[in-house]
Steps between C-alpha positions, in 0.01 A plus 500: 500500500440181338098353694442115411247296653711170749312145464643240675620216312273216485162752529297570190589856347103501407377491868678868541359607141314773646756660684756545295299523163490831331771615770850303399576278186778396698385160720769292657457157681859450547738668713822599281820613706399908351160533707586235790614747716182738441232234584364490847353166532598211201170336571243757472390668203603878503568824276912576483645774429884463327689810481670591180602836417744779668496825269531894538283740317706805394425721220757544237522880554306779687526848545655643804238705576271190532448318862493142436436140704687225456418123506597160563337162485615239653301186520761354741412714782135359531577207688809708727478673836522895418783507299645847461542685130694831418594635157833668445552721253878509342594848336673379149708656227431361159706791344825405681623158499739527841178628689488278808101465593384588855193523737306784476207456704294160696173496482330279730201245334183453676285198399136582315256213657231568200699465189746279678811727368819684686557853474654841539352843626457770223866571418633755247862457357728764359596521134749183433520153418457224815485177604246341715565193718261359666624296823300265726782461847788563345436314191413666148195444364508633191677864317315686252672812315291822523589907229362779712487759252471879521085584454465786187174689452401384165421791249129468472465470906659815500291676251180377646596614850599858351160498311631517135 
């Protein structure tokens, strides 16, 4: 989320110096037509808030013995009435060409107020390769590609367990 500091045009920037100083180097005392519709009032002075990203984060691979939560940001979605997030996960084939991808499993997204992010419950995956979309009502978000791989005791875990 992008914060700048409003000044109506025709008011001195300086008068709001100690407001926004130290807090945004981004001061506007124009309205352009990509933060018109997020001021409130064009004549008083105000902090604004522009929304700018919409991104998953997914890890590359993990082990399928590991439970993991999944997240979304989506700056959009501050200035909407409870809009409604799932993640589907899409079993895929990378070995075989003619493999036709389906759903797996939904996972329902529930919004985190403090760090302002969407996300899953803990959720393990079997061994295989997926795809993750991420839909807001119908519409996707964004798709991130996920290896669950098969966990392996490494050698020197086992020999410290067995006391050797």
């Amino acid at each position: 989320m992008r914060k700048i500091y409003y000044v109506p045009q025709g008011q001195d920037i300086n008068e709001y110096r100690d407001i926004w100083e130290n807090h945004t180097s981004e001061i506007h005392n124009s309205i352009s037509k990509n933060i018109e519709e997020y001021i409130k009032d064009k004549d008083v002075a105000q902090w604004v808030l522009i929304p700018e990203f919409q991104y998953a984060e997914v890890p590359e691979m993990i082990s399928d013995e590991d439970y993991f939560q999944y997240y979304l940001y989506d700056d959009f979605s501050f200035y909407e009435d409870d809009p409604q997030y799932k993640m589907e996960v899409w079993q895929l084939n990378l070995d075989q060409k003619d493999f036709t991808p389906f759903i797996q499993e939904t996972h329902n997204m529930q919004w985190e107020k403090v760090l302002c992010k969407f996300y899953t419950e803990h959720i393990i995956l079997p061994v295989g390769w997926y795809e993750l979309r991420f839909v807001k009502e119908d519409k996707e978000i964004d798709t991130a590609q996920i290896t669950v791989y098969k966990k392996h005791d490494d050698i020197s875990d086992v020999i410290s367990r067995t006391g050797q």
